[in-house]
C-alpha positions in Angstrom: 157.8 25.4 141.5 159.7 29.0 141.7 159.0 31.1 144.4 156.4 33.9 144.5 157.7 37.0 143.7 155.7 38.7 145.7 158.1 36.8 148.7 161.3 37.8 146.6 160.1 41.1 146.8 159.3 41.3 150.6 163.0 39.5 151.5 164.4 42.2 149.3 162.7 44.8 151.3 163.7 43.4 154.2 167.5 43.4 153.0 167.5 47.0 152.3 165.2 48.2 155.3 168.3 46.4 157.6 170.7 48.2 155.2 169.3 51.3 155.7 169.2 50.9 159.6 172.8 50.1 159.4 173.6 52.8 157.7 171.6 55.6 158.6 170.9 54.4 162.8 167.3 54.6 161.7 164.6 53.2 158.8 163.2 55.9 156.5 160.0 57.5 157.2 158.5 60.8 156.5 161.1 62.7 159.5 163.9 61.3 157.2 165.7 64.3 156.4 166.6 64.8 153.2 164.4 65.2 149.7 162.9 62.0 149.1 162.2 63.4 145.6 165.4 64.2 144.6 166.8 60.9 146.1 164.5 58.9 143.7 165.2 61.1 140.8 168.9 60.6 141.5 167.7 56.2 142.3 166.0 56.5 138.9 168.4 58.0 136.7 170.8 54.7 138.1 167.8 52.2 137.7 168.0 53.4 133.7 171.7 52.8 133.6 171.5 49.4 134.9 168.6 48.6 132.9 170.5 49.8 129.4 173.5 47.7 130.4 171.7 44.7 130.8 169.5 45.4 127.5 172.8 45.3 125.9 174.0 42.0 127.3 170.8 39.8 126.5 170.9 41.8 123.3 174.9 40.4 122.5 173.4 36.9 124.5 170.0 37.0 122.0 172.0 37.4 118.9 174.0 34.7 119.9 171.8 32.4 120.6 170.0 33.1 117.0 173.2 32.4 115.3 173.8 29.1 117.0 170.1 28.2 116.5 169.9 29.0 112.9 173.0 27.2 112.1 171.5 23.9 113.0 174.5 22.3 115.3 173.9 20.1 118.0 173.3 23.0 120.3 170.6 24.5 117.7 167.2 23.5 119.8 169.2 24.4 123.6 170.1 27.5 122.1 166.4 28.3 120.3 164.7 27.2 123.6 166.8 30.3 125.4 166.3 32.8 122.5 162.6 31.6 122.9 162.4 32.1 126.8 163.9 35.0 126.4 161.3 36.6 124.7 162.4 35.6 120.3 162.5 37.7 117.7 160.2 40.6 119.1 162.3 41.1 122.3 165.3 41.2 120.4 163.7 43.6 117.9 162.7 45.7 121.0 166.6 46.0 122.2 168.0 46.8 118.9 164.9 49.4 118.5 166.1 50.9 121.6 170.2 50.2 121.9 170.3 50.9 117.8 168.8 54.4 118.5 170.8 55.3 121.3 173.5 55.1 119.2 172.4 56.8 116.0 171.4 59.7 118.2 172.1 63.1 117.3 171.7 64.7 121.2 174.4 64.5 123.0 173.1 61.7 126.2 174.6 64.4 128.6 172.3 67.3 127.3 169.6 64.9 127.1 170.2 63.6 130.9 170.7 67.5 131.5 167.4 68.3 130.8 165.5 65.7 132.0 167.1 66.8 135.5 166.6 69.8 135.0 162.8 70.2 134.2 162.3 67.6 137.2 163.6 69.9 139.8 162.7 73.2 138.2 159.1 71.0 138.8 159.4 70.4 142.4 159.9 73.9 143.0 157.2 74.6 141.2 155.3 72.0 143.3 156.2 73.0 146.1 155.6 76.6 146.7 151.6 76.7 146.3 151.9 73.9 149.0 152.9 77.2 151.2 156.5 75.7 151.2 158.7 78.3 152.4 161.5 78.4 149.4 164.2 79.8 152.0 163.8 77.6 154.6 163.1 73.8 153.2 165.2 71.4 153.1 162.8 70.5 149.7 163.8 73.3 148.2 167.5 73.6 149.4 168.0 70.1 148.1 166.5 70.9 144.8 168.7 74.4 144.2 171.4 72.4 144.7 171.3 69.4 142.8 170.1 71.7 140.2 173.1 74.1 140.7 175.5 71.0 140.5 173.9 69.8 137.6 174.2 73.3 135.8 177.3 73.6 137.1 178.6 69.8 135.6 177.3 70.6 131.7 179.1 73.5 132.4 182.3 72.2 132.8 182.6 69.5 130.0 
């Protein structure tokens, strides 16, 4: 029986909390210093990377796997039984819906990525100064000029 993931999940946890202590001398917490906002912004924009790389290898896998299937050679049902686990015809349709429209784009992924950014940190400052946040003095909003600044400052120079 496979583990619960619920345990996978907690060990993982566990591996980055000890990480984290390693790295940083402490665990996070709300004293961390730092905007935790802008951190997951930045952990999020990453996650999507990874996730759109490995779209595009099950994808290559998923076609594979069809051809071998529908060519009926000895390896036809292994290889249906992985296109099947791997979620058949509608997952693959999913990942060419997605990886074929990437491509046949006609916005440039950095202005794209450029804006996204940019309207999430325009939106923390907007967040944060009816909280009473002092704009001036924050590391909040010192840590969203910033990355905004870079960001600016990066679609700028391409």
């Amino acid at each position: 029986m496979p583990e619960p993931t619920y345990k996978i999940a907690q060990r993982l946890h566990e591996r980055r909390a000890a990480k984290g202590l390693e790295t940083y001398g402490r665990h996070l917490d709300a004293n961390s210093k730092g905007c935790m906002l802008v951190h997951a912004l930045e952990e999020a924009a990453d996650q999507v990377n990874y996730l759109l790389a490995e779209i595009q290898r099950r994808q290559k896998l998923m076609k594979w796997l069809k051809i071998i299937s529908d060519e009926g050679e000895k390896w036809s049902d292994w290889a249906h039984g992985w296109f099947v686990d791997l979620g058949g015809e509608s997952a693959l349709a999913q990942y060419d819906e997605i990886l074929g429209g990437a491509e046949n784009a006609t916005v440039d992924p950095r202005d794209e990525a450029l804006r996204v950014a940019t309207e999430a940190l325009e939106n923390i400052k907007r967040r944060a100064e009816p909280l009473g946040i002092d704009r001036g003095d924050t590391t909040t909003y010192l840590m969203a000029s910033t990355a905004l600044a870079v960001i600016c400052a990066a679609a700028g120079a391409r």
